[in-house]
Each structure stands twice: as C-alpha cells, then as structure tokens.
C-alpha positions as CSV (number, residue, x, y, z in Angstrom):
1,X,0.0,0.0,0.0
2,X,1.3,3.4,-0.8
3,X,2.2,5.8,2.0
4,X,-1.1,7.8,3.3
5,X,0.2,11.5,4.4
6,X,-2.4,12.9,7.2
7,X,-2.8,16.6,8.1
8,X,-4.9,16.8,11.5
9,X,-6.6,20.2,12.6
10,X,-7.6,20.2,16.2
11,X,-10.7,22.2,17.4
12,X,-14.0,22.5,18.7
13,X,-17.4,21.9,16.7
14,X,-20.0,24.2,16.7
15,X,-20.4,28.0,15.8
16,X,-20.1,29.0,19.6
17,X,-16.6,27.7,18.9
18,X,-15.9,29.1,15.3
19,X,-13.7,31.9,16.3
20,X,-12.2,30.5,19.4
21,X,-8.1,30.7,20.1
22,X,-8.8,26.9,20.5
23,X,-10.2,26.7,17.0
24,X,-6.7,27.8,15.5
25,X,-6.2,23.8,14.1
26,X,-9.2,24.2,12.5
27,X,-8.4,27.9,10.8
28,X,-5.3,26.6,9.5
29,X,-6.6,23.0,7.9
30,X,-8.9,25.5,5.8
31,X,-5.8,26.9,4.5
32,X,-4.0,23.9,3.7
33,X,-6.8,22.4,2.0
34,X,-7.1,25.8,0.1
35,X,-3.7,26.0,-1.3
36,X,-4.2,22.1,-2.2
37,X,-7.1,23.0,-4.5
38,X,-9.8,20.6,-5.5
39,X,-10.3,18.8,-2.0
40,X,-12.9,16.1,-2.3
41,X,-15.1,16.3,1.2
42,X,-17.0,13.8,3.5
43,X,-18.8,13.3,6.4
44,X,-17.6,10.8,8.6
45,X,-19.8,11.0,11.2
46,X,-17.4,11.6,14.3
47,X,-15.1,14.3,11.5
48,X,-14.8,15.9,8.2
49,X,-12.2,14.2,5.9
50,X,-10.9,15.7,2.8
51,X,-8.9,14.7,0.2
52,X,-6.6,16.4,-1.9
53,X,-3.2,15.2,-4.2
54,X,-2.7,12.2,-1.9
55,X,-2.9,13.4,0.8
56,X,-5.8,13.2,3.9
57,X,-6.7,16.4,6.0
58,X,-9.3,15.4,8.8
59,X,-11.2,17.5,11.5
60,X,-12.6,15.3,14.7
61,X,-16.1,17.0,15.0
62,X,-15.8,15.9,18.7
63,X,-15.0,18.1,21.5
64,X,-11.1,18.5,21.8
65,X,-10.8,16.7,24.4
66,X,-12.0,13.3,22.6
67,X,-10.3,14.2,19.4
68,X,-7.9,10.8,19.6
69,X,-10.5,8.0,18.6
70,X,-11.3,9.5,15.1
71,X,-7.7,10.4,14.6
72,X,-6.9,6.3,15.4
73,X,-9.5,5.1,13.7
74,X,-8.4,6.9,10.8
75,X,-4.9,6.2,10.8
76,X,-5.8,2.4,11.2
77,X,-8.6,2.2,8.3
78,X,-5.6,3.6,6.2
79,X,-2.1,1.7,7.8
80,X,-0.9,5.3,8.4
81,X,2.4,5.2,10.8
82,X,2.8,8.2,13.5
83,X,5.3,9.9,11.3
84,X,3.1,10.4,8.9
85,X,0.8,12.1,10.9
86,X,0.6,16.2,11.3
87,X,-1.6,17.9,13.9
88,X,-2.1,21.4,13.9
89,X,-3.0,22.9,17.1
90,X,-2.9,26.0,19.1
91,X,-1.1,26.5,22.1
92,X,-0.8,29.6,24.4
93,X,2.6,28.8,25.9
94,X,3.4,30.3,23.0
95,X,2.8,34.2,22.3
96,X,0.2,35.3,19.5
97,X,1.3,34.4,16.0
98,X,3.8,32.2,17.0
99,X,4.5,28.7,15.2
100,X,6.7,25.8,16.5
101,X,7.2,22.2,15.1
102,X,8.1,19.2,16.1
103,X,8.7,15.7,15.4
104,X,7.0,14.2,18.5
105,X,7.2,15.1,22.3
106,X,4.9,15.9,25.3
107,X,1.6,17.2,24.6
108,X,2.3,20.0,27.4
109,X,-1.2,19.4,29.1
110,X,-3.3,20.1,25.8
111,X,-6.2,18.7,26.3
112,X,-6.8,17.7,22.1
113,X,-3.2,16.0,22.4
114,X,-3.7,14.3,25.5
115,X,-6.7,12.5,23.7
116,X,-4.7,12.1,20.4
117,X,-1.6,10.2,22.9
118,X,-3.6,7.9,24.4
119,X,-5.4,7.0,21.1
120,X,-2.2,6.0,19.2
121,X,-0.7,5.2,21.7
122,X,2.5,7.3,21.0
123,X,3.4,11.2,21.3
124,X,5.9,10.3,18.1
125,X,3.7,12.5,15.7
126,X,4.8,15.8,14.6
127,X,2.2,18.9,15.9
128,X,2.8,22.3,14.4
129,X,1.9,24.6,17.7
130,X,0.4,27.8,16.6
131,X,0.7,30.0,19.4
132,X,-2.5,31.9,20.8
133,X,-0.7,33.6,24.2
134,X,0.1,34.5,26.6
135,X,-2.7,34.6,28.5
136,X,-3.9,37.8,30.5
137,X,-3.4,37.8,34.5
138,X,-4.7,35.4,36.5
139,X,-7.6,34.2,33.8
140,X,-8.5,30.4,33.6
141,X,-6.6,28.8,31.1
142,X,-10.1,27.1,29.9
143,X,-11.6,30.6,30.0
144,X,-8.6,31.6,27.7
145,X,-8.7,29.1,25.1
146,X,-12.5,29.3,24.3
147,X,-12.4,33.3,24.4
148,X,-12.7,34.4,20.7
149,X,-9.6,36.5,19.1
150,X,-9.9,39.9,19.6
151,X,-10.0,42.5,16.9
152,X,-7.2,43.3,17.1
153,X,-5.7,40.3,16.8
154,X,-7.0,38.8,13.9
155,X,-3.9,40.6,11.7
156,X,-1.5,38.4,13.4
157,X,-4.1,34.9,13.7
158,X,-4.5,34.9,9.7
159,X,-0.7,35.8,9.2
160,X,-0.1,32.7,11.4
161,X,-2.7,30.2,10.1
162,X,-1.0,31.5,6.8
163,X,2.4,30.3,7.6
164,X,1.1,27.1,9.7
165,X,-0.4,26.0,6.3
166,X,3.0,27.0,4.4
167,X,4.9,24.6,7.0
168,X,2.3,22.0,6.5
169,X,2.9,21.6,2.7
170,X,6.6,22.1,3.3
171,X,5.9,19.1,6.2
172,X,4.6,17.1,3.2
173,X,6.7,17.8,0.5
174,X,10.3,18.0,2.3
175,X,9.3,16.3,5.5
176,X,9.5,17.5,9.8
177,X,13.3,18.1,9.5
178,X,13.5,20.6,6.4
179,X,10.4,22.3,7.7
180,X,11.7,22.9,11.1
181,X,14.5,24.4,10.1
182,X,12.3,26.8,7.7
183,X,9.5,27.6,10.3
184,X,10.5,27.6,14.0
185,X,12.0,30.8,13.7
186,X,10.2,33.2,16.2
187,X,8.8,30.6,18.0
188,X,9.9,32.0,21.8
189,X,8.0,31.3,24.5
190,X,5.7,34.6,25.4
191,X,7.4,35.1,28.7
192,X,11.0,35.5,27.1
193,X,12.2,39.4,26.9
C-alpha cells in the first residue's frame, strides 16, 4: 500500500466555537486544503475528511478533548504510521502568532493531544503549535482558550494560520526536518524578553 500522508486540525465543533483561540487547528486546515485545491469532502460521522493530491486532512467533530478515537480510527482504516501524521493545534505557551514544530514530544497538558496520545498510543507524531498567548493575569486557562480572538488580533491569527499552512505543505513535500528548520524561527516562549 502506498504511504497515506495525514494533516490533523484540532478544534471544537459548533459555531459557539468558530472563532475560538482553540479553534486555531481548524483555521489553519482551511488553509492547507485551500492551497491544495480541488479537496474532495465527506462526512464521517465523528469528523470531516478531505482529500486532496494524496494526501488526507481530517477535523474530529468531537469536542477537543475526545479528538484521539477518530484520529486512530483513521490512521488504522488507512495503515498510516505516526510519522506520517501532522496535527495542527494552538497552544498559548506560546505568544500570539507564533508557530513551532516538532517531530514528537509531550503534549504540554493540551487537552486535544492528551486525547490524540492515548489513542495512538504514541506522542511520536509531529504537531505544528500555533501560538495563541500569553494569557492575561490570572484568567483560567479554559476561559482563555475558548475566548474568541480579539480585533485586534485577527492581523497576526491569519498571518499565522498563513504560515502554519505553508509549513504543512513544506511538512509534506520536504518532511519534519527541512520544515523545522524553515518555520520555527520566532517561536519564543511569550514570557522571554
């Protein structure tokens, strides 16, 4: 069977959660399937799966936190191994407009890659971190993540979704290593001077 490439965007269904800093997987999936062109849709009852050029892009229409089942079901229907696996997913360690990838790793507490880790049964998937911090005072991190973006913040979110989607085709076409070293410039943590 010929290698299945899988593009994962992480977020919450519903319109309450359209706009949502936790919705950032899902903003930048829409812009990877748009650069792909000609993305062939369906319903899959627990997520949207598209396909495009040979490759699969798939939104869990669960809540984040039970993201991991569709993902694994997925992956197994199609003999997918973790390293060909990309999740896109926000992340507010990291300051607004921020991106970061990596190969594999901790899922740093998020709840959408706690599920996905316990579903494969592996954190040796890459997930591009697009950064939605750093969160205001004392404010509940859950608060924070389904708060909508700001006005004015939406200049840097689409300049960031932009770029996660850039690293994503890069991720497909030159694999984690070449786009690492072409995206995770900037990526500082939002507490660094």
């Amino acid at each position: 069977m010929a290698a299945v490439r899988i593009i994962v965007g992480l977020g919450n269904p519903g319109p309450d959660y359209a706009e949502t800093r936790h919705n950032a997987g899902w903003m930048a999936i829409e812009k990877v399937a748009a650069r792909l062109g000609r993305v062939r849709e369906e319903f899959r009852g627990d997520g949207m799966l598209g396909r495009a050029r040979g490759v699969l892009l798939f939104k869990p229409l669960l809540y984040m936190n039970r993201s991991g089942p569709p993902v694994a079901r997925l992956m197994r229907e199609t003999d997918a191994r973790p390293d060909e696996l990309l999740v896109l997913v926000d992340d507010l360690n990291l300051r607004l407009g921020a991106i970061r990838l990596r190969p594999g790793g901790s899922s740093g507490g998020h709840n959408g890659l706690v599920s996905l880790v316990e579903a494969l049964g592996t954190d040796q998937f890459a997930r591009l971190r697009m950064g939605i911090g750093p969160r205001p005072g004392r404010m509940d991190a859950k608060d924070f993540v389904l708060s909508p973006f700001g006005d004015a913040e939406w200049d840097a979110v689409e300049e960031m979704t932009d770029r996660a989607a850039d690293a994503a085709l890069c991720w497909l076409r030159d694999g984690v290593e070449e786009a690492m070293n072409s995206f995770n410039r900037g990526a500082e943590n939002p507490q660094s001077p």
